[in-house]
C-alpha positions in Angstrom: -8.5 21.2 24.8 -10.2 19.1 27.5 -13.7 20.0 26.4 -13.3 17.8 23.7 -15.6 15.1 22.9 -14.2 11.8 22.2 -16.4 8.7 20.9 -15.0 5.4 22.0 -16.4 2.4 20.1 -16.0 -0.9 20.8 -18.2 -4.1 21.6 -16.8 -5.0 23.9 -18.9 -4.1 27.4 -15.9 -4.1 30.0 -13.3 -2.7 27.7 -15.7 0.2 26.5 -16.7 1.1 30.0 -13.0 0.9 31.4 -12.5 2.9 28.5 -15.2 5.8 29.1 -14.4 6.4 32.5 -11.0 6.5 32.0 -11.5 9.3 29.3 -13.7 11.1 31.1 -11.5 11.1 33.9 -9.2 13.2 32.5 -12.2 15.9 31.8 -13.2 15.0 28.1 -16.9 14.5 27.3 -17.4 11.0 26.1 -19.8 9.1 23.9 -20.1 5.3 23.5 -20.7 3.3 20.9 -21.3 -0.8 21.1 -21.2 -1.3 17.1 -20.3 -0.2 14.0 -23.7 0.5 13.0 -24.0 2.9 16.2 -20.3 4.4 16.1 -21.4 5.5 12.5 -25.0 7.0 13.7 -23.1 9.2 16.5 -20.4 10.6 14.6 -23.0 12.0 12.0 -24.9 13.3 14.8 -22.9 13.6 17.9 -20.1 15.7 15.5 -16.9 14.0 17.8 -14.0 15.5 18.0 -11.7 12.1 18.2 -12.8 8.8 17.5 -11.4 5.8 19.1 -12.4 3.1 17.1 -12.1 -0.8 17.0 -12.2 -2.8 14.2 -13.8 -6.2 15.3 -17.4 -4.9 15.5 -20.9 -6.2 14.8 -23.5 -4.5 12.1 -20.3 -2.1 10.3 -16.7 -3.3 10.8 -14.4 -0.4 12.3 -12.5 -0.4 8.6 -16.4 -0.2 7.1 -16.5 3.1 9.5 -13.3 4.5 8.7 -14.2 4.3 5.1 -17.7 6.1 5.2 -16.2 8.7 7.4 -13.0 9.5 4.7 -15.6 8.9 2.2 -18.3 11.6 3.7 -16.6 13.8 6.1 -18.1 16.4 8.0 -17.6 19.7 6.1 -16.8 22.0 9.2 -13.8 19.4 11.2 -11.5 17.1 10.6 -12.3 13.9 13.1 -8.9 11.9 13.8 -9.4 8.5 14.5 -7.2 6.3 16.5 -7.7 2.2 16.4 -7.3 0.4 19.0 -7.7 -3.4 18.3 -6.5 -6.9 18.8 -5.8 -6.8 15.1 -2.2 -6.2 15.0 -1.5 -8.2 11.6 0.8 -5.6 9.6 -1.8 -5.8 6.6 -4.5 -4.9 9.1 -2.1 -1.9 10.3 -1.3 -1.0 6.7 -5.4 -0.9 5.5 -5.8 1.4 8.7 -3.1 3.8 8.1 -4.6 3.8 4.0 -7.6 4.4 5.1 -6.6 7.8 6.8 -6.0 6.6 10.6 -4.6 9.1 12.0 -3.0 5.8 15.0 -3.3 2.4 15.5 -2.7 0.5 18.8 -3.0 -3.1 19.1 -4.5 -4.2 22.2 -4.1 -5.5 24.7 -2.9 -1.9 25.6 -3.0 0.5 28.6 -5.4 2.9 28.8 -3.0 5.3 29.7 -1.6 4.9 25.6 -4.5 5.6 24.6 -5.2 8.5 26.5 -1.5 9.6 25.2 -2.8 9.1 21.3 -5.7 11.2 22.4 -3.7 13.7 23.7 -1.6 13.8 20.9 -4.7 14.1 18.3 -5.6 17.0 20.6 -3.0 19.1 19.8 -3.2 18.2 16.2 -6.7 19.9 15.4 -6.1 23.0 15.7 -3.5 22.5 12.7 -5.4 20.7 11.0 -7.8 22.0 8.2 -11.5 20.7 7.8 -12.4 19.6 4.1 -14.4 22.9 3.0 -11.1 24.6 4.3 -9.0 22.8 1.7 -11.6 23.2 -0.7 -11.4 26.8 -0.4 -8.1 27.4 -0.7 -7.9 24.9 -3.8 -11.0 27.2 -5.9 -8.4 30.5 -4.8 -5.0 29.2 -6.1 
């Protein structure tokens, strides 16, 4: 599962670095993203695998991203997302998790939970089914 790409977004410049290296440390291929705007570009052509999003960005708010992805997903994967933000109000947690975050970790956190999330979303996909694989199997029944 290591060959996974992972697309870390946040706008923060010393967080997302910290971030990328640590990721790619541990032998996944990593993409950044500075903004919403740029996040939402890379996922429609970059295809990630995982998404580690924040919320608190400029141009597309992480929720704004969240939403378009749930709302347009990628026909042949599922992309979990895991948000990692200083937002750790329980409404912000609770509009997250209903918009189909797969984790939420409030910062300041370790790298080394994160990497545990991504781990964890790791050995999720290949249980999980991408939307035209639902869709199938809803037209058969």
């Amino acid at each position: 599962m290591q060959n996974l790409k992972i697309l870390v977004a946040d706008d923060e410049p010393e967080i997302l670095k910290i971030m990328t290296k640590k990721i790619a440390e541990r032998g996944y291929a990593v993409i950044s993203a500075a903004d919403g705007e740029e996040a939402w570009q890379k996922i429609r052509n970059e295809s990630p695998d995982i998404i580690v999003l924040d919320l608190n960005m400029p141009k597309k708010n992480g929720f704004e991203v969240l939403q378009e992805l749930r709302e347009h997903p990628p026909e042949e994967k599922w992309q979990p997302v895991i948000i990692v933000s200083a937002r750790g109000e329980m409404d912000d947690v609770k509009k997250g998790l209903s918009l189909e975050a797969e984790h939420y970790l409030v910062k300041p956190c370790s790298v080394d939970r994160i990497l545990i999330a991504i781990k964890l979303m790791a050995g999720l996909i290949p249980q999980r089914k991408s939307p035209s694989e639902i869709r199938n199997e809803q037209h058969l029944s």
